[in-house]
N, C-alpha and C positions, 0 to 999 in steps of 0.2 A: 211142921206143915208140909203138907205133901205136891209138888209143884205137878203140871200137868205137861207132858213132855211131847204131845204129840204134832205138835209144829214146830219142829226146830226152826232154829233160826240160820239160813241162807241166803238173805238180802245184806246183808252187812257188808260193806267194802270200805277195804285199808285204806285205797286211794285209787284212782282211778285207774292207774297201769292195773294192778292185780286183780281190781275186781270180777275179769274173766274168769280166772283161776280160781280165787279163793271164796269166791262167795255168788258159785253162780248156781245152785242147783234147786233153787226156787224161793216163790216169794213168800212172804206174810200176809196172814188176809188183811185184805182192803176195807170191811168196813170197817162204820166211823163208830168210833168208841163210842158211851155215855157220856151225859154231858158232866155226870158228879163220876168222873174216871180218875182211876190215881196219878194216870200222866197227865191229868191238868194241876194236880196237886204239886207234880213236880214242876211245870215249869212257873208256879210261884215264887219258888222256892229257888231263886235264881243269884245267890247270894254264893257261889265258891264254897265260902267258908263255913256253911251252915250246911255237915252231912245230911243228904239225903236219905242213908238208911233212916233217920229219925221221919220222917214222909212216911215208908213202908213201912215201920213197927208201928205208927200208929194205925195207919191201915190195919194192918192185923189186926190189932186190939179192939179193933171196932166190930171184929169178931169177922169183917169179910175174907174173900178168896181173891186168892194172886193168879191168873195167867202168866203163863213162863212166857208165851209170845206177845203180851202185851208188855212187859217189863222188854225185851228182846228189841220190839217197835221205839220201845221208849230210847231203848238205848244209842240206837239205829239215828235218832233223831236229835239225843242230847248230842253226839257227835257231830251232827252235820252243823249245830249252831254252838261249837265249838267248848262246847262245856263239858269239856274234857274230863274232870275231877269226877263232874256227878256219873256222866258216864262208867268210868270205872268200879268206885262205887260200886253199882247197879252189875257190872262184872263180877266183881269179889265177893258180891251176895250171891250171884244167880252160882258161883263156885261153889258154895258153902255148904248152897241147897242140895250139890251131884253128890252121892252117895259110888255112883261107878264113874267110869272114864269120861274127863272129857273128848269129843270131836276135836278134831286138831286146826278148825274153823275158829272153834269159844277160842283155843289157846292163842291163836294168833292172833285174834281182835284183842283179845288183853295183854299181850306183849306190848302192840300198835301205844293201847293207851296207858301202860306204864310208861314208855317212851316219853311220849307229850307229856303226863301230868310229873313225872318225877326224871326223867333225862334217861339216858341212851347207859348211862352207867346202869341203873336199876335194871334196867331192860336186860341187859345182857345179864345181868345176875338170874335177873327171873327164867330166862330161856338156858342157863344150866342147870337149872332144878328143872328140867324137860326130860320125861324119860325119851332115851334116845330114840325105845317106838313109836314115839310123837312127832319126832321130829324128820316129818316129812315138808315136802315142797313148801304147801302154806304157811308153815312157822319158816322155815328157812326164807322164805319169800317175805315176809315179814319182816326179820329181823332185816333184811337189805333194807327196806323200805325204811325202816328206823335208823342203821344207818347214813343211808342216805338224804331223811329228812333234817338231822343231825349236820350234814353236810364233814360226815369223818370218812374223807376217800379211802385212807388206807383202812378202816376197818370195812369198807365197802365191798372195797378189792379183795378184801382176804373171806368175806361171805361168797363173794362171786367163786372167789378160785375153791371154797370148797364143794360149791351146786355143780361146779365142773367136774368135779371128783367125786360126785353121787349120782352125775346123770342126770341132771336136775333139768338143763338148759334146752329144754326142748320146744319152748316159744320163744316171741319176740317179748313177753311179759318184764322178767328179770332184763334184758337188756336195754329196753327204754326205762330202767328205774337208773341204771347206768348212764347211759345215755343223757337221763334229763339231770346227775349229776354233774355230768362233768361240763353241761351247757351253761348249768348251772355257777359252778367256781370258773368256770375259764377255763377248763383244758378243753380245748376246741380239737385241738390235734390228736385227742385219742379218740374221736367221734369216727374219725374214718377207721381205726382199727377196729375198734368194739364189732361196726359195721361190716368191717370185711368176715367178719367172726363170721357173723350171722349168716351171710351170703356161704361161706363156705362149708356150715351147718344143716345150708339149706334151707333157713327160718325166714319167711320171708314177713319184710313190713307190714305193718298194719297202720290205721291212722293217727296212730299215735307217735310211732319211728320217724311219718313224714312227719307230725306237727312241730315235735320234737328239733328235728334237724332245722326245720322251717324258722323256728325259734330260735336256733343259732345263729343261721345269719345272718336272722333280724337284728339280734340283738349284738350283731359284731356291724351291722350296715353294710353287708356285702347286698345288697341290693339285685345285683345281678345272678347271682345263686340263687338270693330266695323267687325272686321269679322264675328263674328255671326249675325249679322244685315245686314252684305252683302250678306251672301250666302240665309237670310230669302227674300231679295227682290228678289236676283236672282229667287227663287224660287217660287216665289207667282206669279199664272198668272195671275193676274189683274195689278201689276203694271209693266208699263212697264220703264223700268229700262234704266236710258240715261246718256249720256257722265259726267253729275257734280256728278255723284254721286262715279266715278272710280274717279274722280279727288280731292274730299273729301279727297278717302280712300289714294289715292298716297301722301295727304299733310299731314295725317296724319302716312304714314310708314317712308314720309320725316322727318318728327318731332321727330321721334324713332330712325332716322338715318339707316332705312331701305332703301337703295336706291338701289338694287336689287329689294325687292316687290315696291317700289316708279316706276321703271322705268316698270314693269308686269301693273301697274293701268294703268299707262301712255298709254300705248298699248292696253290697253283694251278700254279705254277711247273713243282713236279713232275710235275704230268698230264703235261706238253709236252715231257719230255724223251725224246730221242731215245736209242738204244741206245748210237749213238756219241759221243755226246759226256755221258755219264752221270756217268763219271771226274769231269770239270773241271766240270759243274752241281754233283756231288753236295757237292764243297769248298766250293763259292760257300756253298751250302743250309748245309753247318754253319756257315762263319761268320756269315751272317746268326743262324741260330739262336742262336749262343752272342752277338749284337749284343743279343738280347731276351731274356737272361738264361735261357732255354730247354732245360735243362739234358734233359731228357728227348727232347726232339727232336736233340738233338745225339747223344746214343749209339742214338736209333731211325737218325740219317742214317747214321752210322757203321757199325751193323751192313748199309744196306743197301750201302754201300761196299765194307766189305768178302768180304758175298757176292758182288760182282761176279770173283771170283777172287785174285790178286797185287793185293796192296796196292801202290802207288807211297809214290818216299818226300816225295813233294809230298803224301799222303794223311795219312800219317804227321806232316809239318812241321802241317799244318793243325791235324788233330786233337788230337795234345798244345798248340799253341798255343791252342787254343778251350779246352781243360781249362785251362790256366793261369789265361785272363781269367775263367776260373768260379769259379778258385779251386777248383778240385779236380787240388792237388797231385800225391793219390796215384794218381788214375787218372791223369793226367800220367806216372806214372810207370811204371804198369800197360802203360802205350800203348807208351811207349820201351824197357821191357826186352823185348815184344811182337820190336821193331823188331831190336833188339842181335840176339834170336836169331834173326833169319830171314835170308834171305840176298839179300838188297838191297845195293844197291851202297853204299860207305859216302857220306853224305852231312852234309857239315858243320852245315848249318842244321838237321839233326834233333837231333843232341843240343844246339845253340847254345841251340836254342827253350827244351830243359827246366832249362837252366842259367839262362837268364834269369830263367825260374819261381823256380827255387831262390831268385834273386841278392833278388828283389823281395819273397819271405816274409821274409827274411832265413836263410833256410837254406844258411849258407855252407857247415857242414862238409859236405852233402850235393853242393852242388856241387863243392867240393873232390874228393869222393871222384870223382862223376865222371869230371872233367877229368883223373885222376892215373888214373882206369883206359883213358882213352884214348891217354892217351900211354904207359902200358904198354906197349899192345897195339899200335903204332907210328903209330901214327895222327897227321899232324901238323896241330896247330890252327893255325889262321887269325887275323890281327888280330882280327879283330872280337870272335872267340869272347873272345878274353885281354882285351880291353878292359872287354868284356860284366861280366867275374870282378874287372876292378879297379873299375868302377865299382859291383859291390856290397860289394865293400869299402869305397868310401869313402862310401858310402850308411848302412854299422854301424859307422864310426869307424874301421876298421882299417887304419889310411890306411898305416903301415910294409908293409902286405902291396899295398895298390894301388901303390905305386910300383913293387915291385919286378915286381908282375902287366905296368903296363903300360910296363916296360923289354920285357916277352916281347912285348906287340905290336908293339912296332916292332922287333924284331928275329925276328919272323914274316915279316917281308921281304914284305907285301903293297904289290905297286907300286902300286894306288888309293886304300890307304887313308890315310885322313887322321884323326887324333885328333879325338875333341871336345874344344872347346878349354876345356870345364870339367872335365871330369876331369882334360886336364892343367895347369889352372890349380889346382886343390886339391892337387895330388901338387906343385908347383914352390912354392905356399904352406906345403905341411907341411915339405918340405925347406928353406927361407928361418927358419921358428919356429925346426925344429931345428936351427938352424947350420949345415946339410950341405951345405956351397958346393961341393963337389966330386960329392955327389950333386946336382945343380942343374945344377951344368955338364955331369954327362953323361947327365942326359935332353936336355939342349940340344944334346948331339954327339948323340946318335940324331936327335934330331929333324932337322937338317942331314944327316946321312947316311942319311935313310930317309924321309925327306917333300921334301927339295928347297926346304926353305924359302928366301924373297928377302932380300936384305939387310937391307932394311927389317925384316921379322919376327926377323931374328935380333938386330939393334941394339935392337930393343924389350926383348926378353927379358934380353941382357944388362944392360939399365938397370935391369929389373926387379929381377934378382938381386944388382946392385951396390946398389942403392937403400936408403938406413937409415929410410926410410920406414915405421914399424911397420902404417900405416892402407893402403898400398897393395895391390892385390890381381894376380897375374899375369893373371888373366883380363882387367881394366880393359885389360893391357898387348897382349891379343890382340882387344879389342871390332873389330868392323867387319871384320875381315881374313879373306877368303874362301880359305885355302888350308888350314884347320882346320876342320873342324865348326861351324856355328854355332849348333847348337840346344840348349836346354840341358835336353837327356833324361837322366832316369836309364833304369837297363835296362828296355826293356816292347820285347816283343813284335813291336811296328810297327820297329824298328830293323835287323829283318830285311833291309829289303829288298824285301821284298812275298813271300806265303807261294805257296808250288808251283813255285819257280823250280829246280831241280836243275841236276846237270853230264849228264844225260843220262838214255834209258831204262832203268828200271830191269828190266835181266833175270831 
């Protein structure tokens, strides 16, 4: 099949620092696909584990024609709602299809997401099979951003030091990926050098460098810097100064427990928002609001949300989650039956969030009903959700119903999920009290045939269970071992995952 090449693809960015650089020399058209389009076939198809190539071959075989910027679009877009794997994919095909060189654009968007779907090792293998004529700025500028997302300073340092020994450094781009790493781990004190680099380079900031720095001393509570570095951008008329940067300063007075000046950013915030990106500020704006117990500004953000047209159901995860930490159940639940009736794609983490709610009032019967009307309706849950149901079980004593809840997680067959190893240290303790060596042993067969446990972890647990030790506890027998969970949450909220992440747009 012969693909159509005459829209490349130039909207695509790594991340926000580079996307000046690497993917700025025009867009993809804007109109709106068909409504029987293959990327609605993809975001079906929202399952990880279920290659998307088999989506496009059967396309084919149905005898239609592929658009290279329509696959291009798609990709553009599986990446912003975080689905990594298909993305790629859709890379390693649209590769298969060139017959001559790639753009040194394709190469670094497929580095970016070997990175993410298979780590920083693979990455760096794939960018020495680069012919070195390829490897100009935006693979080089890449692979920073890989290691940097990685958080591997010293292989960061040693991309840096060799864009300095090609010439490379001629923005403020590569420096703020620096910059936001070392904000990032805690080296605060090499922020002024990186800086003085720049200034002696001659590169001057952009608003990113300030957010950046702005971000530091929020996030260290130097307070009095970050105001002096606010009132320096307000005042500089070349930068123009936008909504994340009020939003910085309000998570940094939130931090100090300033939530008077917290709820002044907030409001300022808003002046600066742009049309387009109103959606993803306006979520930011409720949960800051519901951080300041704000319950009134939370359904003012909400209503103007939802004037904006179709709710997303990253709108929806938000807003019941902000109700939960309010403690306002029933509008938690107002929001979600809201959700039930409209027609949004279904997504897991919208009802997860109000189940949680339920799990942490102790309103189990209400999450029961729930969960028993989603799986009615054929809807099938995720580990996490069943986990979510057995840890408020064993949170009200009902520990016979948590076992049995989290048998259903591991046999949800999610291949990254891993147990917290206290929920299943309480459900392998209740069954030790009760005598149930036989239930004992086959959450140990799940856990071997659904987590891939090491030898080692498995000799542990059987000790565990052999053990006439009345004082011993299974969890002591899991302490340290990183192939479980190791924090020890009950259900709230933050277990999500991080709130606005979907399997795609919602139509």
């Amino acid at each position: 099949m012969k693909l159509l090449r005459s829209n490349p693809w130039r909207g695509y960015e790594i991340s926000r620092v580079f996307s000046a650089v690497f993917y700025s020399t025009g867009n993809l058209a804007r109109n709106p696909p068909p409504v029987d389009a293959l990327h609605r076939r993809i975001w079906r198809a929202g399952d990880p584990r279920v290659p998307i190539i088999r989506v496009i071959d059967q396309w084919l075989e149905e005898g239609r024609h592929i658009e290279e910027s329509d696959l291009f679009r798609t990709m553009k877009q599986l990446r912003r709602y975080r689905r990594y794997k298909h993305a790629l994919e859709i890379c390693e095909w649209l590769s298969d299809q060139t017959n001559h060189g790639r753009p040194p654009g394709d190469i670094a968007i497929q580095l970016d997401l070997i990175s993410k779907v298979h780590g920083l090792e693979e990455a760096e293998k794939y960018f020495g099979s680069i012919p070195d004529s390829s490897r100009i700025l935006q693979v080089y500028g890449a692979l920073l951003n890989c290691d940097a997302e990685h958080k591997s300073l010293d292989k960061a340092e040693a991309t840096m030091q060799k864009m300095r020994e090609l010439d490379f450094l001629k923005s403020s781009l590569p420096y703020n990926v620096m910059l936001s790493l070392y904000s990032r781990i805690g080296k605060t004190e090499k922020l002024d050098i990186l800086t003085q680099e720049m200034e002696e380079k001659g590169i001057e900031w952009d608003k990113f460098t300030f957010n950046i720095r702005l971000k530091a001393y929020a996030a260290t509570s130097d307070i009095e810097g970050m105001e002096k570095l606010l009132m320096k951008m307000e005042a500089d008329p070349v930068i123009i100064i936008d909504w994340n940067a009020y939003v910085v300063a309000a998570n940094g007075y939130l931090k100090a427990g300033l939530h008077g000046k917290t709820l002044e950013m907030v409001k300022k915030a808003e002046q600066h928002v742009s049309s387009k990106s109103r959606r993803s500020a306006y979520e930011i704006f409720l949960t800051l609001y519901t951080a300041i117990q704000n319950k009134d500004e939370v359904y003012r953000m909400w209503d103007l949300y939802r004037n904006m047209g179709k709710v997303l159901n990253s709108g929806y995860i938000c807003m019941i989650s902000s109700l939960v930490k309010l403690d306002d159940i029933d509008g938690a639940k107002k929001i979600f039956e809201e959700w039930e009736s409209g027609d949004t794609f279904f997504d897991i983490p919208v009802p997860r969030v109000l189940i949680i709610g339920y799990c942490k009032k102790g309103l189990l019967e209400e999450a029961e009903a729930c969960i028993n009307r989603l799986v009615e309706s054929g809807r099938e849950l995720d580990s996490i959700m069943w986990e979510q149901m057995a840890t408020g079980y064993r949170a009200h004593g009902q520990m016979e119903k948590a076992v049995e809840t989290l048998k259903k997680a591991f046999l949800a067959g999610e291949a990254r999920w891993r147990p917290n190893r206290y929920i299943l240290g309480s459900c392998l303790e209740y069954l030790k009290e009760q005598g149930n060596v036989e239930g004992s042993e086959e959450i140990l067969r799940l856990l071997r045939d659904h987590c891939h446990l090491s030898t080692d972890i498995d000799e542990r647990l059987l000790k565990y269970i052999s053990s006439v030790n009345p004082g011993s506890r299974a969890s002591d027998y899991l302490e340290g071992d990183d192939q479980v969970e190791g924090d020890d949450q009950d259900v709230d909220g933050e277990t999500l995952g991080g709130n606005g992440v979907t399997n795609g747009p919602q139509a």
